[in-house]
C-alpha positions as CSV (number, residue, x, y, z in Angstrom):
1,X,-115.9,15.2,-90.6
2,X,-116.7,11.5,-90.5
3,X,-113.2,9.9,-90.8
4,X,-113.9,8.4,-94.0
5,X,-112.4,11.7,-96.5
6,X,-109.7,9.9,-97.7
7,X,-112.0,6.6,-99.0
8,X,-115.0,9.1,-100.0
9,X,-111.8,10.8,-102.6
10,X,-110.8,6.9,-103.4
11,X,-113.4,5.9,-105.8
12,X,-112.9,5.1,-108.9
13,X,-112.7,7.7,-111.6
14,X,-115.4,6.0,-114.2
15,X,-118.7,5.1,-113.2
16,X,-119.3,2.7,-116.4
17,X,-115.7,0.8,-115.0
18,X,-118.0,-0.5,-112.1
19,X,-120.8,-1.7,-113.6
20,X,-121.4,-5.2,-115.2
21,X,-124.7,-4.7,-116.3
22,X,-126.9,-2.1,-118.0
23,X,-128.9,0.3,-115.6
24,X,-132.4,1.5,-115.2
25,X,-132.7,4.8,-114.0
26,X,-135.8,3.9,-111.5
27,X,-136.6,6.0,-108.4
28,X,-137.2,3.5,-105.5
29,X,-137.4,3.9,-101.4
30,X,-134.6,2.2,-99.7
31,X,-135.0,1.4,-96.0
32,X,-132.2,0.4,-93.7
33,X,-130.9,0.6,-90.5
34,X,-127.1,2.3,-89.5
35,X,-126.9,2.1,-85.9
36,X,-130.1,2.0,-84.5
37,X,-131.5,4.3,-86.6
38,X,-133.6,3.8,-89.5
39,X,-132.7,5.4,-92.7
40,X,-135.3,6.0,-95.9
41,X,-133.1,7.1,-98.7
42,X,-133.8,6.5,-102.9
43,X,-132.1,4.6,-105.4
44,X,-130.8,6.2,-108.4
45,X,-130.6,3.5,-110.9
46,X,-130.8,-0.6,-110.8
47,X,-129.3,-3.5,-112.4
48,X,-129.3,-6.8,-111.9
49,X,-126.1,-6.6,-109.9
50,X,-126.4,-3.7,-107.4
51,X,-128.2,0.1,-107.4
52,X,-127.0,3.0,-106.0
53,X,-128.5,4.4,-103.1
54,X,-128.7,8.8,-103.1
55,X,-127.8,9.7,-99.3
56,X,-125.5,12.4,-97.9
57,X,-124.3,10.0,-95.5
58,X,-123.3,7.2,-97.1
59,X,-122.3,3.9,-95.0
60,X,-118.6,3.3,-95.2
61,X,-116.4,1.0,-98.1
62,X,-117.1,-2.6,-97.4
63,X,-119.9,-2.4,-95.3
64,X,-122.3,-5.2,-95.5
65,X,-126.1,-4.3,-95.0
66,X,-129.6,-5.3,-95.3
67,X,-131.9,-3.1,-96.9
68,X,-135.5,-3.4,-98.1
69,X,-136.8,-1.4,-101.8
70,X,-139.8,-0.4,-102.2
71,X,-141.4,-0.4,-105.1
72,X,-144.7,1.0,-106.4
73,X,-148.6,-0.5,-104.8
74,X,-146.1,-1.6,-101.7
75,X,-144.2,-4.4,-103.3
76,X,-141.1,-5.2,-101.2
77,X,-137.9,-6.8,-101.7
78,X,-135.2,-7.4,-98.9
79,X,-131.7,-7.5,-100.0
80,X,-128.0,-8.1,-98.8
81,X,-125.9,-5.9,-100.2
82,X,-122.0,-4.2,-100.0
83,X,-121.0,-0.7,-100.5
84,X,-118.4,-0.6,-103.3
85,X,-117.9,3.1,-104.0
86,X,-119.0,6.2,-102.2
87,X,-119.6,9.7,-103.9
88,X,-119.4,12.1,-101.2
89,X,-121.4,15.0,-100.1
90,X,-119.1,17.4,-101.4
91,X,-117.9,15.9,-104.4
92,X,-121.6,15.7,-105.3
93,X,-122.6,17.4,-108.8
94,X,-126.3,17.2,-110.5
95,X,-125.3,14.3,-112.2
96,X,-123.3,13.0,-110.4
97,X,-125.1,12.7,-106.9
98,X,-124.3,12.1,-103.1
99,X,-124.7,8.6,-102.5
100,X,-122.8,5.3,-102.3
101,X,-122.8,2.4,-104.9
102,X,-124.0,-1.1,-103.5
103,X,-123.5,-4.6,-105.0
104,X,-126.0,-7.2,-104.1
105,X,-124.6,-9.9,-102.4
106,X,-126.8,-13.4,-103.0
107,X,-127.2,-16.3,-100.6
108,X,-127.3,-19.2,-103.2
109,X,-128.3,-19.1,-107.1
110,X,-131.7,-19.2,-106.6
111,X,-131.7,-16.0,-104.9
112,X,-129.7,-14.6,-107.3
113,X,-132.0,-15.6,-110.4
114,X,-135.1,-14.7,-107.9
115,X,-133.6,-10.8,-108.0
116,X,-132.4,-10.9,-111.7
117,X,-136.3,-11.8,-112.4
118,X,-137.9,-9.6,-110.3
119,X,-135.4,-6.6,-111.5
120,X,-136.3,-7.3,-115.2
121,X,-139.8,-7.1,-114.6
122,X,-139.1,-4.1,-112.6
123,X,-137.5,-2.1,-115.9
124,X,-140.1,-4.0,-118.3
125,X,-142.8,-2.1,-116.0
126,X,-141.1,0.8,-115.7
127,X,-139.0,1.8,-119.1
128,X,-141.0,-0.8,-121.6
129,X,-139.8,-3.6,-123.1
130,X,-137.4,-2.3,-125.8
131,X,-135.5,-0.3,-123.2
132,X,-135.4,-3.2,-121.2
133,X,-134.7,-5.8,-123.4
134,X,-131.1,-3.2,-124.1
135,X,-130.3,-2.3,-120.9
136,X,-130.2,-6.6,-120.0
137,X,-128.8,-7.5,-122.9
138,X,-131.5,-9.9,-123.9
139,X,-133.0,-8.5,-127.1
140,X,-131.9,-10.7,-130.3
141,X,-128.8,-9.4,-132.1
142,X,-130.1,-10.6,-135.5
């Protein structure tokens, strides 16, 4: 065993308690490095706050880490982000997966609006604009 057990067991009960903002469920590649060694794992979902990455080994609480998605026709986008919850390997279920939960963590403003954007155009590609319009909050309410 890894060391970690007892923070694995400490997340939170309620996945919808840690989010701020609504999700996408997009597939992406996720590369990063732990260690020297190079890691291609896949998102689960994506907001305009953080994703969470599917792995069996998941980095541990409070690491910080830089990580590159990739979308489809090779777009890239690096990214600084924190892991803030980890669902381990064998508390994994099919719907609730192995993996750890990752906050983005932004420079200045400016970075932050340039992922907000680029993630919004992501789930207008991806889920259409109604759905995506809902899941950020920014269709009319009238």
């Amino acid at each position: 065993m890894s060391g970690r057990e007892d923070l694995e067991h400490a997340a939170p009960p309620s996945i919808d308690d840690r989010r701020g903002d609504g999700r996408a469920p997009i597939t992406l590649r996720v590369d990063y490095t732990r260690l020297n060694s190079f890691f291609a794992d896949y998102t689960k979902n994506i907001s305009k706050g953080g994703t969470f990455i599917r792995t069996n080994n998941p980095l541990d609480l409070g690491t910080e880490f830089v990580f590159v998605l990739v979308m489809p026709e090779d777009r890239t986008l690096e990214l600084t982000g924190v892991v803030k919850w980890i669902v381990s390997e064998a508390d994994a279920t099919d719907d609730k997966p192995a993996g750890m939960g990752i906050q983005f963590v932004f420079a200045d403003d400016a970075q932050r609006l340039r992922v907000e954007a680029f993630v919004a155009d992501l789930m207008h590609e991806s889920l259409g604009p109604a759905l995506a319009e809902k899941l950020l909050g920014t269709k009319d309410q009238g």
